[in-house]
N, CA, C and O atoms as a Tinker XYZ file with bonds, in Angstrom:
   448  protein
     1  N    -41.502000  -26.628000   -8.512000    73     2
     2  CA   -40.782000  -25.702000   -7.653000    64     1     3
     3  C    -40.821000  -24.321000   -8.307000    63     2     4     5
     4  O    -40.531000  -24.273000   -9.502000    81     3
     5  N    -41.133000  -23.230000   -7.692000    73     3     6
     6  CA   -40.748000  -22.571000   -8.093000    64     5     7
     7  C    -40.005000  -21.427000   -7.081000    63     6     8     9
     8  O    -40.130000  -21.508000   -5.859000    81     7
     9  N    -39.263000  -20.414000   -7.696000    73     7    10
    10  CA   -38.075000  -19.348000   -7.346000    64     9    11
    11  C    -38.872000  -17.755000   -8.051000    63    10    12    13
    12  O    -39.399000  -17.429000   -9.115000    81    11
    13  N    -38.578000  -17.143000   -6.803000    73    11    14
    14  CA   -38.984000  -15.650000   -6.498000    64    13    15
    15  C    -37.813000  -15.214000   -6.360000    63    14    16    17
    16  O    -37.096000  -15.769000   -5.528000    81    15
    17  N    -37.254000  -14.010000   -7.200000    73    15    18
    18  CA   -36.176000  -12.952000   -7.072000    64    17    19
    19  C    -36.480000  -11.963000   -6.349000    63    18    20    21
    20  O    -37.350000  -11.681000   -7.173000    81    19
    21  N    -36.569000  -11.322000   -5.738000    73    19    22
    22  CA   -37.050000   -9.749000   -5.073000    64    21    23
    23  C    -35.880000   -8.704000   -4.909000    63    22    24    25
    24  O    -34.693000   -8.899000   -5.174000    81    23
    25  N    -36.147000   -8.173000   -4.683000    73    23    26
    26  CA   -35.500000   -7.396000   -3.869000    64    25    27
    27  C    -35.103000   -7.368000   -2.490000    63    26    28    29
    28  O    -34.127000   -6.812000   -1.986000    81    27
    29  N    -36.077000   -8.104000   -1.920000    73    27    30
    30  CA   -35.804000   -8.424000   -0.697000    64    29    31
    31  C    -35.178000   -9.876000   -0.220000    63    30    32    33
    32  O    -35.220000  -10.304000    0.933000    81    31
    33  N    -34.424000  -10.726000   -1.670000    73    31    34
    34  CA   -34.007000  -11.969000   -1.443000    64    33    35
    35  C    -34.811000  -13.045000   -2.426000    63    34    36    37
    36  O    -35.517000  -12.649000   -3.354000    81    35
    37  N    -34.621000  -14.453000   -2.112000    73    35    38
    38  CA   -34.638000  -15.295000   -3.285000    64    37    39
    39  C    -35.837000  -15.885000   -2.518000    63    38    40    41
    40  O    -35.448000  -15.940000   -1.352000    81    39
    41  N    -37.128000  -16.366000   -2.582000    73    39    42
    42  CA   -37.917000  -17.329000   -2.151000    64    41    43
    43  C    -38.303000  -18.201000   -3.171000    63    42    44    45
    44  O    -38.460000  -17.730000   -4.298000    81    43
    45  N    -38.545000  -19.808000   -2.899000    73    43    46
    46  CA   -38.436000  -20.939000   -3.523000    64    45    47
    47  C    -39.845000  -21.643000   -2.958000    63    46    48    49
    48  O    -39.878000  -21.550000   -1.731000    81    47
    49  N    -40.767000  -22.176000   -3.392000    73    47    50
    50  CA   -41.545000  -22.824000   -2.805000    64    49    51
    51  C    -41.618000  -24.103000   -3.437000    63    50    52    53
    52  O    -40.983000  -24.158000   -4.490000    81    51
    53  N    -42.284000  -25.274000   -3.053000    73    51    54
    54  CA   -42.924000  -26.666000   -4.052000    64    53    55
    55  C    -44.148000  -26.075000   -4.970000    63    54    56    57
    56  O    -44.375000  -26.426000   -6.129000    81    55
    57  N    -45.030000  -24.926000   -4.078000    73    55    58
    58  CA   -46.466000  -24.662000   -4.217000    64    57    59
    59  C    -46.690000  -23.196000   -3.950000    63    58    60    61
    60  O    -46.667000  -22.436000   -2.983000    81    59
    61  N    -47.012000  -23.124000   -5.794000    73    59    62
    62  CA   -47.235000  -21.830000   -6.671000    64    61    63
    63  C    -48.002000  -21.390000   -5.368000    63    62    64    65
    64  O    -48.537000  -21.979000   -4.429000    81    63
    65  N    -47.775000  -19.861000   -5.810000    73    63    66
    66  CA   -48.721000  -18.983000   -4.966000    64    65    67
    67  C    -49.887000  -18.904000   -5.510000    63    66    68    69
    68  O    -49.815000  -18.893000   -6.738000    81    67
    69  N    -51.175000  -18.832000   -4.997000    73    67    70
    70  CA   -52.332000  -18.954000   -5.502000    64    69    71
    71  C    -52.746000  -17.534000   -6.651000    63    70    72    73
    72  O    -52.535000  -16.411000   -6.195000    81    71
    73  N    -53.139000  -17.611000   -7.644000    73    71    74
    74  CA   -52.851000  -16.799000   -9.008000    64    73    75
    75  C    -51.786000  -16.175000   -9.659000    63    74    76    77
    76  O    -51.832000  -15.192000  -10.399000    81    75
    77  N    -50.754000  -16.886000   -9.289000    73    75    78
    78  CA   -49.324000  -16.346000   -9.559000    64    77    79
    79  C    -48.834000  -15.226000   -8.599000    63    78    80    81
    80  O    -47.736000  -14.700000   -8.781000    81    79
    81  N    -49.655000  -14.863000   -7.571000    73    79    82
    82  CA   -49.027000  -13.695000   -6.438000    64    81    83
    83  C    -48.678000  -14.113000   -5.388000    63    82    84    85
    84  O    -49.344000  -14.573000   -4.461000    81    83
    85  N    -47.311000  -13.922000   -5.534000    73    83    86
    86  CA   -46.578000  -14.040000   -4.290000    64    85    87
    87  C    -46.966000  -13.743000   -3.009000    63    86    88    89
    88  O    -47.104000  -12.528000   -2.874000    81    87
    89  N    -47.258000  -14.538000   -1.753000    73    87    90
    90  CA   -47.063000  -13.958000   -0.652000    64    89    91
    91  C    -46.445000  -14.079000    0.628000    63    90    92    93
    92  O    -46.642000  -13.504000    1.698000    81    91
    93  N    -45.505000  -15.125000    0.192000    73    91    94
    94  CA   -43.623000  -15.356000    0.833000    64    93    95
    95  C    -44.255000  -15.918000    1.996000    63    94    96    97
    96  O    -43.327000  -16.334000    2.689000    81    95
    97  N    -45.811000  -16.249000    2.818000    73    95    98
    98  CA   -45.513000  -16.753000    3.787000    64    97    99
    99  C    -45.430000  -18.375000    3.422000    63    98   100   101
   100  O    -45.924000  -19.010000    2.491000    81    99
   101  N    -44.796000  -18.683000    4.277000    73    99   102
   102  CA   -44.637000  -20.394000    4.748000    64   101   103
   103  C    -43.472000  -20.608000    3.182000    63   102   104   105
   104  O    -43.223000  -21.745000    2.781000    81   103
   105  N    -42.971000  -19.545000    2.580000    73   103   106
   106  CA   -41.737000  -19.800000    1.907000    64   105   107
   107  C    -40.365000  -19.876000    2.414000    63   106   108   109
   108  O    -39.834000  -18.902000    2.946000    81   107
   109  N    -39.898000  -20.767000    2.297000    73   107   110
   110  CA   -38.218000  -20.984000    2.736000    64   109   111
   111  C    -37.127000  -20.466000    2.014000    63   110   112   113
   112  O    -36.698000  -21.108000    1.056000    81   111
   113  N    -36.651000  -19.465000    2.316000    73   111   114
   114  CA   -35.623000  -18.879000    1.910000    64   113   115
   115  C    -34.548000  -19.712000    1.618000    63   114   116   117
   116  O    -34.069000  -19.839000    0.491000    81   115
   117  N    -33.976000  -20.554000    3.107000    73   115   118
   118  CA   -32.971000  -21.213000    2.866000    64   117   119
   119  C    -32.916000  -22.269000    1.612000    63   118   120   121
   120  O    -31.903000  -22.636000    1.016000    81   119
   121  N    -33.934000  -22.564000    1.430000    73   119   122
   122  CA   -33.796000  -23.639000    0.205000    64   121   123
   123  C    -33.107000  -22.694000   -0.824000    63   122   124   125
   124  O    -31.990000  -23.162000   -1.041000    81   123
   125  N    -33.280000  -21.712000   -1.449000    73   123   126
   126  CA   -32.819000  -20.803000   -2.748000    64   125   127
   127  C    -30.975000  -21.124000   -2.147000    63   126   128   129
   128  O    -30.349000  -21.804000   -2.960000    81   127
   129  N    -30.421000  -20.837000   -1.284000    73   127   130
   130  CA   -29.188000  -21.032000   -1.646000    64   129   131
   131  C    -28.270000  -21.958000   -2.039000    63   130   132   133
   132  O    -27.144000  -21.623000   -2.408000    81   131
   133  N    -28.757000  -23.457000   -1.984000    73   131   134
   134  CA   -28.122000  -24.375000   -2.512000    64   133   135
   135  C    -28.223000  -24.578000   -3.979000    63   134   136   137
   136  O    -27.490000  -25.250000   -4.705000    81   135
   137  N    -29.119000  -23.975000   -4.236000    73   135   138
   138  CA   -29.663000  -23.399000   -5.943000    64   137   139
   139  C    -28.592000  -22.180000   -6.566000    63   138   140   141
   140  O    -28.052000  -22.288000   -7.666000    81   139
   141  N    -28.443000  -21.271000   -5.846000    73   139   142
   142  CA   -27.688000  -19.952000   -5.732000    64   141   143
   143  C    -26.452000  -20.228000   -6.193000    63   142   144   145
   144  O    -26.041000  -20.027000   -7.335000    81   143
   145  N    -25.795000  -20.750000   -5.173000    73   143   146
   146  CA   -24.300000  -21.371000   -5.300000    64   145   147
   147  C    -23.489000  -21.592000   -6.248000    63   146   148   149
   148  O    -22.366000  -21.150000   -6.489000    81   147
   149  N    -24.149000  -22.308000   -6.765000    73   147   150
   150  CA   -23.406000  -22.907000   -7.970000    64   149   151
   151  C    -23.384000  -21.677000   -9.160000    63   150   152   153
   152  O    -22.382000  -21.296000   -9.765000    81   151
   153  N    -24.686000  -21.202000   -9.309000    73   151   154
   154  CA   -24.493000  -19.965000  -10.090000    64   153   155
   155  C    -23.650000  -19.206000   -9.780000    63   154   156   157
   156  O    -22.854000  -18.789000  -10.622000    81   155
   157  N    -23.592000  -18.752000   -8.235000    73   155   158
   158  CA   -22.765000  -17.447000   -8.258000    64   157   159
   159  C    -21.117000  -17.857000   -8.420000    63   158   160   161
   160  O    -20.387000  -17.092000   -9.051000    81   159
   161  N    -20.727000  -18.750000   -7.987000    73   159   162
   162  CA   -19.770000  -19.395000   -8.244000    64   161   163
   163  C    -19.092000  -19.562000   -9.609000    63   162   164   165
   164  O    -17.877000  -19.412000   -9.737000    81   163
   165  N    -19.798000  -19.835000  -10.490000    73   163   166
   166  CA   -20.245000  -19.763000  -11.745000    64   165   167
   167  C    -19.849000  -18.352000  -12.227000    63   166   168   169
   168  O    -19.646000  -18.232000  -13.436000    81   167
   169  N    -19.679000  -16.979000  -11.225000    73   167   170
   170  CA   -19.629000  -15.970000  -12.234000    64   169   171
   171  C    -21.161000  -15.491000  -12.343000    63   170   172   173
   172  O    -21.074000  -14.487000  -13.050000    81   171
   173  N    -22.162000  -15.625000  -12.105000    73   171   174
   174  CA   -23.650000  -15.478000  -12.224000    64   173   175
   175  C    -23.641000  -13.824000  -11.690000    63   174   176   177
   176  O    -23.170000  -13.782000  -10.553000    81   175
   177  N    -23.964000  -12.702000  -12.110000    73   175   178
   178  CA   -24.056000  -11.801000  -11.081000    64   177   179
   179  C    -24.923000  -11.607000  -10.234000    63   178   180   181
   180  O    -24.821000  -11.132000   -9.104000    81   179
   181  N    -26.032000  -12.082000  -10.935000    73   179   182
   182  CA   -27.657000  -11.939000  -10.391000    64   181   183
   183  C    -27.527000  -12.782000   -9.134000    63   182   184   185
   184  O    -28.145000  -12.334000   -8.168000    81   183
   185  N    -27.005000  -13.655000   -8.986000    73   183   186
   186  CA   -27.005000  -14.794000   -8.116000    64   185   187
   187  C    -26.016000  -13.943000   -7.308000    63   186   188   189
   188  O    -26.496000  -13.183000   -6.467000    81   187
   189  N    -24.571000  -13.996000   -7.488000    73   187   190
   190  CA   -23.651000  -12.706000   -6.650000    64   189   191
   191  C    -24.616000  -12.103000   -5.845000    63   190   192   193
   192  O    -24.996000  -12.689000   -4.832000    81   191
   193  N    -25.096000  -10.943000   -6.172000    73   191   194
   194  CA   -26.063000   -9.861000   -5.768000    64   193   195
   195  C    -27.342000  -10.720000   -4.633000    63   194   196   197
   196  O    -27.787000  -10.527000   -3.502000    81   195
   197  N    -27.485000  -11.433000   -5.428000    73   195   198
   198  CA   -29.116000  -11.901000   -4.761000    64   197   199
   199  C    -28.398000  -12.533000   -2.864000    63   198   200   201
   200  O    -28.826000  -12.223000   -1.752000    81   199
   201  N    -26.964000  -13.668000   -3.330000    73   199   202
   202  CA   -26.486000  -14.149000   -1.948000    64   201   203
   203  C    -26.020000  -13.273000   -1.160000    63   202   204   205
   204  O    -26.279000  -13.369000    0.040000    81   203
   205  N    -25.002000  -11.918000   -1.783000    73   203   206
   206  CA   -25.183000  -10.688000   -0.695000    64   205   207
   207  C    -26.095000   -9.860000   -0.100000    63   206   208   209
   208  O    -25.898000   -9.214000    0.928000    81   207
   209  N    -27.389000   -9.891000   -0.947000    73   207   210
   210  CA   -28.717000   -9.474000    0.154000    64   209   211
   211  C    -29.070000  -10.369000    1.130000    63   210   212   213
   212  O    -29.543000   -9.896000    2.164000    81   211
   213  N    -28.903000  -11.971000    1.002000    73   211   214
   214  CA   -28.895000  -12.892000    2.119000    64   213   215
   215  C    -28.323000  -12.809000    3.078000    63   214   216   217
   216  O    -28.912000  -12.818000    4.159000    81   215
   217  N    -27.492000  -12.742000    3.015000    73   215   218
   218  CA   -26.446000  -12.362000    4.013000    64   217   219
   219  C    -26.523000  -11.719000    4.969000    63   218   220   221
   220  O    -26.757000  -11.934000    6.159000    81   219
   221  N    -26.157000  -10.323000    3.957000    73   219   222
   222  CA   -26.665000   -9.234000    4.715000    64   221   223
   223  C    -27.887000   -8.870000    5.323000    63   222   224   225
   224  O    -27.728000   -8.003000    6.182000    81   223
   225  N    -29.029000   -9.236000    5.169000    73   223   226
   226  CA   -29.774000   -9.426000    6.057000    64   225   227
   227  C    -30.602000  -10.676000    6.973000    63   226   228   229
   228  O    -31.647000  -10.688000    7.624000    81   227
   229  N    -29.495000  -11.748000    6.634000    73   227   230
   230  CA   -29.883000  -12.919000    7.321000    64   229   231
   231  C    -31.324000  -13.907000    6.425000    63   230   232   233
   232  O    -32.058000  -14.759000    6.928000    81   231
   233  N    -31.320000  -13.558000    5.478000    73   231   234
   234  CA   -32.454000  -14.552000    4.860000    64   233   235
   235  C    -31.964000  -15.686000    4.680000    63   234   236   237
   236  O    -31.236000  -15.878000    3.706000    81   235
   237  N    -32.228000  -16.607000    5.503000    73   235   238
   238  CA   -32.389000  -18.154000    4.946000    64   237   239
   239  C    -30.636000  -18.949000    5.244000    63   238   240   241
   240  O    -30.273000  -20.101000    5.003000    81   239
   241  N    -29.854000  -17.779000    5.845000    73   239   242
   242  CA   -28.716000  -18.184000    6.513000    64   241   243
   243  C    -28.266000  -17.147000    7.479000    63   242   244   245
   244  O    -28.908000  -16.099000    7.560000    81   243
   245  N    -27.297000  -17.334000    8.162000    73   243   246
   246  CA   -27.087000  -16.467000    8.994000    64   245   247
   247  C    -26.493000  -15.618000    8.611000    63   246   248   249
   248  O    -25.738000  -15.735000    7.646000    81   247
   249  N    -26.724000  -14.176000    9.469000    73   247   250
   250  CA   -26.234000  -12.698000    8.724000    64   249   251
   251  C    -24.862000  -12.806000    8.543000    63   250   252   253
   252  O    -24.198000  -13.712000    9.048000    81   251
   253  N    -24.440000  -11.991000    7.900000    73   251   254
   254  CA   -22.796000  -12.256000    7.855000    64   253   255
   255  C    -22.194000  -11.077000    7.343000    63   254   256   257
   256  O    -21.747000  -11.193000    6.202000    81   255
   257  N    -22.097000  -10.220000    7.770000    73   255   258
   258  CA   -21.128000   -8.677000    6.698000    64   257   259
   259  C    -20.482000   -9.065000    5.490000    63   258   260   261
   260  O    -20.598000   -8.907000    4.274000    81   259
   261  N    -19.698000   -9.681000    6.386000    73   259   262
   262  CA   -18.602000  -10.107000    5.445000    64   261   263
   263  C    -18.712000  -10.715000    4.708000    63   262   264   265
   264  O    -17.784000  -10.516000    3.925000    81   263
   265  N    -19.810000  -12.021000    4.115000    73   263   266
   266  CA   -20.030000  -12.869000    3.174000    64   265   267
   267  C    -20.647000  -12.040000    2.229000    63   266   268   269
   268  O    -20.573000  -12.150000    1.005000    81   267
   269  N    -21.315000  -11.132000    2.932000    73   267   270
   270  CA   -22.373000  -10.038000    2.184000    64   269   271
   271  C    -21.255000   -9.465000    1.111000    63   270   272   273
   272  O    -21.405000   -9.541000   -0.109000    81   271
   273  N    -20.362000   -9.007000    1.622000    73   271   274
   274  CA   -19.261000   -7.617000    0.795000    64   273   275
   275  C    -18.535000   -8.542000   -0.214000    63   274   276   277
   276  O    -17.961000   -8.124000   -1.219000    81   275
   277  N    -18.631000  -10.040000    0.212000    73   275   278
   278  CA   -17.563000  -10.775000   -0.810000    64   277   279
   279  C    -18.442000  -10.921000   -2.106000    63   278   280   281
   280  O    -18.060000  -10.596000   -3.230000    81   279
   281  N    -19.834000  -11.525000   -1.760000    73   279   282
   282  CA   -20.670000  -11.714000   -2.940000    64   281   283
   283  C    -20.908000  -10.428000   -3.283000    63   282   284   285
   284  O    -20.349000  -10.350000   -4.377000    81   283
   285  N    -21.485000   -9.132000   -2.997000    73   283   286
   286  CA   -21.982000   -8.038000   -3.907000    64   285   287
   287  C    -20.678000   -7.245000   -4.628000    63   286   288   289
   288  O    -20.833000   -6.503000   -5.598000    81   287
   289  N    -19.002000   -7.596000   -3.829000    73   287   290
   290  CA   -18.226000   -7.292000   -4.430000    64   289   291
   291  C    -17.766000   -7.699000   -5.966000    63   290   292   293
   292  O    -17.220000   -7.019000   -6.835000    81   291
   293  N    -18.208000   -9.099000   -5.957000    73   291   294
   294  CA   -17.954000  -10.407000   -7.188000    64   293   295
   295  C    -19.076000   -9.936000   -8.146000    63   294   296   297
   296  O    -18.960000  -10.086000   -9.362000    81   295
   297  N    -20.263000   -9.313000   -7.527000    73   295   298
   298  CA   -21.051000   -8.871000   -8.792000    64   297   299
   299  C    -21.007000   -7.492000   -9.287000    63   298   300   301
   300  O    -21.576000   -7.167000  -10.329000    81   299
   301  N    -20.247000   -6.563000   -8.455000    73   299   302
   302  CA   -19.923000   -5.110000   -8.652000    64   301   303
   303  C    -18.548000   -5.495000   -9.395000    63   302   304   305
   304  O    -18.239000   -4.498000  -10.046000    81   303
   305  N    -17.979000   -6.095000   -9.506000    73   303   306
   306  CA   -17.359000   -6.276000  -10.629000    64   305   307
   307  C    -17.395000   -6.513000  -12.472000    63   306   308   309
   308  O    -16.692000   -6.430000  -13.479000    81   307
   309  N    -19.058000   -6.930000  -11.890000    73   307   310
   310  CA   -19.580000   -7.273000  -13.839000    64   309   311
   311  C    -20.390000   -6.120000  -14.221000    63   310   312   313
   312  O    -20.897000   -5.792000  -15.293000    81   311
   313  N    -20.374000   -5.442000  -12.725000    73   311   314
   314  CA   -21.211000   -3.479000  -13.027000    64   313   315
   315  C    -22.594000   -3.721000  -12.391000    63   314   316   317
   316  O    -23.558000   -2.963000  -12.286000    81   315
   317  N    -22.384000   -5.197000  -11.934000    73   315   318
   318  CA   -24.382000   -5.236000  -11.430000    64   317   319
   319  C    -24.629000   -4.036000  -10.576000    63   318   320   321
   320  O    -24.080000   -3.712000   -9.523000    81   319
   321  N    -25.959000   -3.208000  -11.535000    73   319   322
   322  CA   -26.224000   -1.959000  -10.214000    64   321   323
   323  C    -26.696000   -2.106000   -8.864000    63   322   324   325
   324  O    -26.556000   -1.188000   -8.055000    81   323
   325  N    -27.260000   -3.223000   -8.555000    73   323   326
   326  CA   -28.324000   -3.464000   -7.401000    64   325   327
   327  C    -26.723000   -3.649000   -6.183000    63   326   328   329
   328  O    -26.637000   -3.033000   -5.121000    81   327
   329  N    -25.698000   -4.573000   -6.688000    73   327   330
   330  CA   -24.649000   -4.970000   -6.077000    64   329   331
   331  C    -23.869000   -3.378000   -6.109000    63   330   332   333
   332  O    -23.746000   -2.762000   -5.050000    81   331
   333  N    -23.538000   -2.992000   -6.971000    73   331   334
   334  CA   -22.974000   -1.472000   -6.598000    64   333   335
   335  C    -23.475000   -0.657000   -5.427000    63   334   336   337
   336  O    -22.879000   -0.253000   -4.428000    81   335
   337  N    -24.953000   -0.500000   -5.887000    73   335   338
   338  CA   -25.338000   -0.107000   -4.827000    64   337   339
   339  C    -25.678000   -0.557000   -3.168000    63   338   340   341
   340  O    -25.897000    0.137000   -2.175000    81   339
   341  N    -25.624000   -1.736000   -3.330000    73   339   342
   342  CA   -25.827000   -1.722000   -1.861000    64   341   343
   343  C    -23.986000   -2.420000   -1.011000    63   342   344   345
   344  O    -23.727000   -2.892000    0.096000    81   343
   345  N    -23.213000   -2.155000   -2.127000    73   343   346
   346  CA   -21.740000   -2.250000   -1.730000    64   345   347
   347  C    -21.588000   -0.901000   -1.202000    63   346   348   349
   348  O    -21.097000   -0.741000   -0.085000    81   347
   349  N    -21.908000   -0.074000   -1.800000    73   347   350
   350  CA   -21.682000    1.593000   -1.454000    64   349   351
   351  C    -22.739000    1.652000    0.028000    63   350   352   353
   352  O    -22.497000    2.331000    1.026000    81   351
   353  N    -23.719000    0.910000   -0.139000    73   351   354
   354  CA   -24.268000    0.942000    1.294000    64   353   355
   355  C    -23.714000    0.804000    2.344000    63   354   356   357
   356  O    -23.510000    1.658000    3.207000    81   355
   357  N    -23.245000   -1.040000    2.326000    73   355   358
   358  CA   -22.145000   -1.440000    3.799000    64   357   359
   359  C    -21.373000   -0.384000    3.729000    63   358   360   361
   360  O    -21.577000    0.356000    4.691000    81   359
   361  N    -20.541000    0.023000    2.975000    73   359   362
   362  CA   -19.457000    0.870000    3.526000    64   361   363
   363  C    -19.820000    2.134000    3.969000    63   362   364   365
   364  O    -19.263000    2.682000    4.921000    81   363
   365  N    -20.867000    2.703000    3.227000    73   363   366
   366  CA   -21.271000    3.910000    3.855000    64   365   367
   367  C    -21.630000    3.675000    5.702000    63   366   368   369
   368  O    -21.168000    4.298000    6.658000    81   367
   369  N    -22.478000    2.700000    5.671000    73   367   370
   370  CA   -23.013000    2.125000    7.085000    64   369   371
   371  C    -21.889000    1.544000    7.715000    63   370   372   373
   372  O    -22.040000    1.084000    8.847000    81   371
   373  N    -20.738000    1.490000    7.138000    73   371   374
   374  CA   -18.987000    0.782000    7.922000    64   373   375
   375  C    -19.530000   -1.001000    8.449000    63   374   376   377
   376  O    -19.175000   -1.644000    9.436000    81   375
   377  N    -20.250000   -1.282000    7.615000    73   375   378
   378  CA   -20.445000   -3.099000    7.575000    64   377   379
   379  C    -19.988000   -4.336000    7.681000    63   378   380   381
   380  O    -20.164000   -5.150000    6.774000    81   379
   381  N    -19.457000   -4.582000    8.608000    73   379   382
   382  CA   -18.203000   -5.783000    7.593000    64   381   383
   383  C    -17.050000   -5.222000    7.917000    63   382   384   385
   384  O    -16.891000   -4.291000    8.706000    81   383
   385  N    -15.945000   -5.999000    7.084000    73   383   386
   386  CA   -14.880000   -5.727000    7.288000    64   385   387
   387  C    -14.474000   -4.595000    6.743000    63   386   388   389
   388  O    -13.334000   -4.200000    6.990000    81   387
   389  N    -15.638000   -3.598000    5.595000    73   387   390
   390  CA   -16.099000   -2.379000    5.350000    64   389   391
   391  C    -15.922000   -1.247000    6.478000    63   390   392   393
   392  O    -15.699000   -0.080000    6.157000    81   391
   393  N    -16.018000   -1.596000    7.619000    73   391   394
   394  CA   -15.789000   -0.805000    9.116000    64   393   395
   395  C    -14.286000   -0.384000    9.003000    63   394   396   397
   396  O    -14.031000    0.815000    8.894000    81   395
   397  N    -12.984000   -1.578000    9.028000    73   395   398
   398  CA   -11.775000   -1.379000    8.725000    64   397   399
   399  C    -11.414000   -0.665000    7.788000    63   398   400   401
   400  O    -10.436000    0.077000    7.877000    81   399
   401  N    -12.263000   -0.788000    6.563000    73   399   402
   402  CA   -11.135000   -0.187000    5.461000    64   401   403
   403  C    -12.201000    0.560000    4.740000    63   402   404   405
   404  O    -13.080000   -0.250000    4.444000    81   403
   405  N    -12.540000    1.910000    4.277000    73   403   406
   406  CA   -12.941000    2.179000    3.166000    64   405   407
   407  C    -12.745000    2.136000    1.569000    63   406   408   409
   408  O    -12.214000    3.213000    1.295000    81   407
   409  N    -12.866000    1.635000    0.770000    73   407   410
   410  CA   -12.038000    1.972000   -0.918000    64   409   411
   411  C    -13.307000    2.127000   -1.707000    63   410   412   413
   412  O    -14.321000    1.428000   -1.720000    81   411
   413  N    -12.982000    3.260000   -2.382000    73   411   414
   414  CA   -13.674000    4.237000   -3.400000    64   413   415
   415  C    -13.940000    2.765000   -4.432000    63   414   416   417
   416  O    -13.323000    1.703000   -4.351000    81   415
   417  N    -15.037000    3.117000   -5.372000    73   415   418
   418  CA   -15.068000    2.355000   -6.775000    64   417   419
   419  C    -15.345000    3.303000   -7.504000    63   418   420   421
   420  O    -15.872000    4.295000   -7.000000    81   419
   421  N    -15.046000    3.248000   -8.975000    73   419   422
   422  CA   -15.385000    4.228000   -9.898000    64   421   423
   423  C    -16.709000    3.101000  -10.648000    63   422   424   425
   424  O    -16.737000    1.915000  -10.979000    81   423
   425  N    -17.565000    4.101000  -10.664000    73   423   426
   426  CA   -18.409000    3.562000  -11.562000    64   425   427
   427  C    -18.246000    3.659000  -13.429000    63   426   428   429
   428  O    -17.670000    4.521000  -14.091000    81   427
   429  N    -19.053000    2.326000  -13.929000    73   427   430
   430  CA   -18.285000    2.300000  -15.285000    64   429   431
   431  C    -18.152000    3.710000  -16.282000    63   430   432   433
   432  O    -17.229000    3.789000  -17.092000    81   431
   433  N    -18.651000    4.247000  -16.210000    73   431   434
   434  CA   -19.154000    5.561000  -16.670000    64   433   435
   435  C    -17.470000    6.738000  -16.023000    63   434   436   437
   436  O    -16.916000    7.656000  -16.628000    81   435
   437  N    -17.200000    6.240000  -14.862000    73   435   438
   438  CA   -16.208000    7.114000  -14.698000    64   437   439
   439  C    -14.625000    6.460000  -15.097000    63   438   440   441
   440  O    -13.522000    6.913000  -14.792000    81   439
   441  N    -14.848000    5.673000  -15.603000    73   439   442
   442  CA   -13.545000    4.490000  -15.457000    64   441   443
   443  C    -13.236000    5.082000  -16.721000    63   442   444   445
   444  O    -12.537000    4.102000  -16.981000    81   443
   445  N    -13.130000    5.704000  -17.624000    73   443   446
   446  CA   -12.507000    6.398000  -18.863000    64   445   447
   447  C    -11.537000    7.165000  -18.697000    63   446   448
   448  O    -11.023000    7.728000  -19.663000    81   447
């Protein structure tokens, strides 16, 4: 088995990509989250981060704002930048339950 991180989400296949290059077709997304889980659960940030890009754009489960803002929130808590930043996204874009409420974060650098 193997697991692809991207940027654009987690892909998992049985069967390597031919010379080690990825090319995500006939890869199942949904398989990476029962893998995911337990990590992010765990406190994992990478995993945090990786299930709020799922989410949020529907890879391999259904879209969800709100599942999105809970996981990239849980990893913008350990400072993950990828999760900072695309937390500052939904809300900029009013995402989620992000639409209702705005709240500022200080980044670690300003928290002194």
């Amino acid at each position: 088995m193997e697991i692809i991180f991207s940027s654009s989400g987690v892909f998992v296949s049985d069967d390597p990509a031919p010379e080690g290059k990825p090319t995500f077709e006939g890869w199942d997304q949904g398989a990476a989250v029962p893998l995911l889980r337990p990590l992010a659960v765990a406190g994992k940030a990478d995993a945090q981060a990786s299930l709020g890009v799922m989410y949020e754009i529907g890879l391999g489960v259904p879209q969800n704002f709100d599942e999105a803002l809970k996981w990239y929130r849980l990893a913008a808590d350990q400072n993950h930048v990828d999760a900072l930043f695309n937390l500052g996204g939904m809300h900029r874009e009013g995402r989620g339950r992000a639409a209702q409420r705005c709240r500022g974060r200080k980044l670690p650098s300003q928290s002194r």
